[in-house]
N, C-alpha and C positions, 0 to 999 in steps of 0.2 A: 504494500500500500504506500503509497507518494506522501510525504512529509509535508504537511502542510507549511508551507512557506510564505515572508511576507515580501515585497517587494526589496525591501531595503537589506532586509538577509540574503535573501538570490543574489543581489549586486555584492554584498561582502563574501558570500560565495567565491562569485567570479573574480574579484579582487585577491581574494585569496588561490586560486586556481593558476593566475595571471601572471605570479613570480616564477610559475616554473614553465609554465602551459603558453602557447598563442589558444586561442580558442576559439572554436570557430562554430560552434553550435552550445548553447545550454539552453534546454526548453524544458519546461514541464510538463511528464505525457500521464495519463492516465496512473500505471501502476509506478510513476518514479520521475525521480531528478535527471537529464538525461544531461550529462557533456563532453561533449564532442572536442578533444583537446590534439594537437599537434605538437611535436618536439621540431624547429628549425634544427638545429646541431645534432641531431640523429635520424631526419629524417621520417620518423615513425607516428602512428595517429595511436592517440588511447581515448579510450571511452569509459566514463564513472558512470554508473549507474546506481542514484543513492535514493534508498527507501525506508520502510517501517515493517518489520513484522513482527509480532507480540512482543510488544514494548521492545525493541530490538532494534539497532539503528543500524543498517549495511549500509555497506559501500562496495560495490561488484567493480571490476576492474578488466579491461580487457586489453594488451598490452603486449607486444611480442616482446618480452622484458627476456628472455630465455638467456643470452649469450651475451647482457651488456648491462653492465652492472653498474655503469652511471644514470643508465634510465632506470634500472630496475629503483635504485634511490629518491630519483626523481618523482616516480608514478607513488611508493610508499609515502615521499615525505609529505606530497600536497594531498594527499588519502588520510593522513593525520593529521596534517594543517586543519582539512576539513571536519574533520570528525572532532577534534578542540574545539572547534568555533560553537559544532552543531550541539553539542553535548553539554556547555554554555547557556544556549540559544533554547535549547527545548527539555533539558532536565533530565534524556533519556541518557544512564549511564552502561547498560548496558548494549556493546559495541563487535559488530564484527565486520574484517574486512576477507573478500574473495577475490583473489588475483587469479585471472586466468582459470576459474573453475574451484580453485585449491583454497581454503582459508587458512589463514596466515596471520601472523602475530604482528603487529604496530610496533 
Protein backbone atom coordinates (compact mmCIF):
# COMPACT_ATOMS: atom_id res chain seq x y z
CA UNK A 1 0.00 0.00 0.00
CA UNK A 2 1.40 3.61 -1.04
CA UNK A 3 2.43 5.81 1.81
CA UNK A 4 0.44 8.45 2.08
CA UNK A 5 2.58 11.50 1.39
CA UNK A 6 2.38 15.33 1.56
CA UNK A 7 3.54 17.56 -1.13
CA UNK A 8 6.31 19.15 0.75
CA UNK A 9 7.62 15.51 1.87
CA UNK A 10 7.70 14.19 -1.96
CA UNK A 11 9.84 17.24 -2.62
CA UNK A 12 12.38 16.43 0.51
CA UNK A 13 12.16 13.02 -0.86
CA UNK A 14 13.53 14.16 -4.07
CA UNK A 15 15.92 16.41 -2.51
CA UNK A 16 17.14 13.86 -0.79
CA UNK A 17 17.29 11.34 -3.73
CA UNK A 18 19.08 14.37 -5.66
CA UNK A 19 22.65 14.12 -3.93
CA UNK A 20 23.28 10.96 -5.34
CA UNK A 21 20.59 10.29 -8.15
CA UNK A 22 19.65 12.67 -11.53
CA UNK A 23 16.15 11.76 -11.43
CA UNK A 24 14.02 11.40 -13.87
CA UNK A 25 10.73 10.10 -12.87
CA UNK A 26 9.15 10.09 -9.14
CA UNK A 27 5.36 9.67 -9.33
CA UNK A 28 2.95 8.33 -7.11
CA UNK A 29 1.17 5.06 -8.44
CA UNK A 30 -1.57 3.21 -6.86
CA UNK A 31 0.22 0.57 -4.76
CA UNK A 32 3.61 2.94 -4.09
CA UNK A 33 6.28 5.72 -4.26
CA UNK A 34 7.79 5.13 -7.79
CA UNK A 35 11.54 6.77 -8.72
CA UNK A 36 12.92 6.55 -11.55
CA UNK A 37 16.72 7.49 -10.65
CA UNK A 38 19.99 7.59 -13.10
CA UNK A 39 23.70 7.29 -12.13
CA UNK A 40 25.72 9.82 -14.88
CA UNK A 41 29.20 8.23 -13.65
CA UNK A 42 28.07 4.66 -14.11
CA UNK A 43 25.91 4.92 -16.53
CA UNK A 44 23.08 2.70 -14.83
CA UNK A 45 19.04 3.41 -14.14
CA UNK A 46 17.77 2.38 -10.51
CA UNK A 47 14.34 2.26 -9.49
CA UNK A 48 12.95 2.76 -5.55
CA UNK A 49 9.86 1.57 -5.00
CA UNK A 50 8.65 2.79 -1.51
CA UNK A 51 5.50 1.56 0.39
CA UNK A 52 3.59 0.27 3.47
CA UNK A 53 2.62 -3.06 4.44
CA UNK A 54 1.50 -3.89 8.07
CA UNK A 55 2.93 -1.14 9.77
CA UNK A 56 6.04 -1.86 7.79
CA UNK A 57 7.93 0.63 5.78
CA UNK A 58 9.80 -0.82 2.36
CA UNK A 59 11.94 0.34 0.20
CA UNK A 60 12.39 -2.25 -3.07
CA UNK A 61 15.24 -1.46 -5.12
CA UNK A 62 16.17 -2.59 -8.45
CA UNK A 63 19.68 -1.97 -9.48
CA UNK A 64 22.36 -3.90 -11.56
CA UNK A 65 24.57 -3.18 -8.33
CA UNK A 66 26.07 -6.80 -8.85
CA UNK A 67 29.94 -6.07 -9.82
CA UNK A 68 30.39 -2.26 -8.72
CA UNK A 69 30.57 -1.51 -5.42
CA UNK A 70 30.42 2.31 -5.61
CA UNK A 71 26.97 2.09 -6.95
CA UNK A 72 26.04 -0.73 -4.84
CA UNK A 73 26.90 2.36 -1.83
CA UNK A 74 25.31 4.71 -3.62
CA UNK A 75 21.63 2.81 -4.27
CA UNK A 76 22.15 1.77 -0.10
CA UNK A 77 23.11 5.18 1.01
CA UNK A 78 20.04 7.28 -0.43
CA UNK A 79 17.64 3.96 0.43
CA UNK A 80 18.80 5.17 4.09
CA UNK A 81 18.95 8.66 3.48
CA UNK A 82 15.24 7.89 2.75
CA UNK A 83 14.00 5.68 5.07
CA UNK A 84 15.80 8.43 8.02
CA UNK A 85 13.75 11.05 6.67
CA UNK A 86 10.55 8.77 6.33
CA UNK A 87 10.70 7.04 9.79
CA UNK A 88 10.93 10.81 11.13
CA UNK A 89 8.04 11.88 8.84
CA UNK A 90 5.52 9.03 9.79
CA UNK A 91 6.42 7.30 13.19
CA UNK A 92 6.63 3.85 11.27
CA UNK A 93 9.97 2.33 12.96
CA UNK A 94 9.76 -0.80 11.69
CA UNK A 95 11.87 -0.95 8.24
CA UNK A 96 12.87 -3.09 5.43
CA UNK A 97 14.93 -2.76 2.58
CA UNK A 98 14.86 -5.34 -0.83
CA UNK A 99 17.64 -4.80 -3.21
CA UNK A 100 17.26 -6.78 -6.37
CA UNK A 101 14.72 -9.26 -4.89
CA UNK A 102 17.08 -10.07 -1.69
CA UNK A 103 16.43 -8.03 1.67
CA UNK A 104 19.38 -6.67 3.11
CA UNK A 105 20.43 -4.84 6.16
CA UNK A 106 20.96 -0.66 6.05
Amino acid sequence: MRINLSEIQITEIKRIVQKEWLIKGLEPIDEYLFIHCFSKTHKETVYYHLYKENNTLIIRCYARVFDNIALTVMVRRAAKNVFEYLVNQTGLQNTRYIENGMECKL
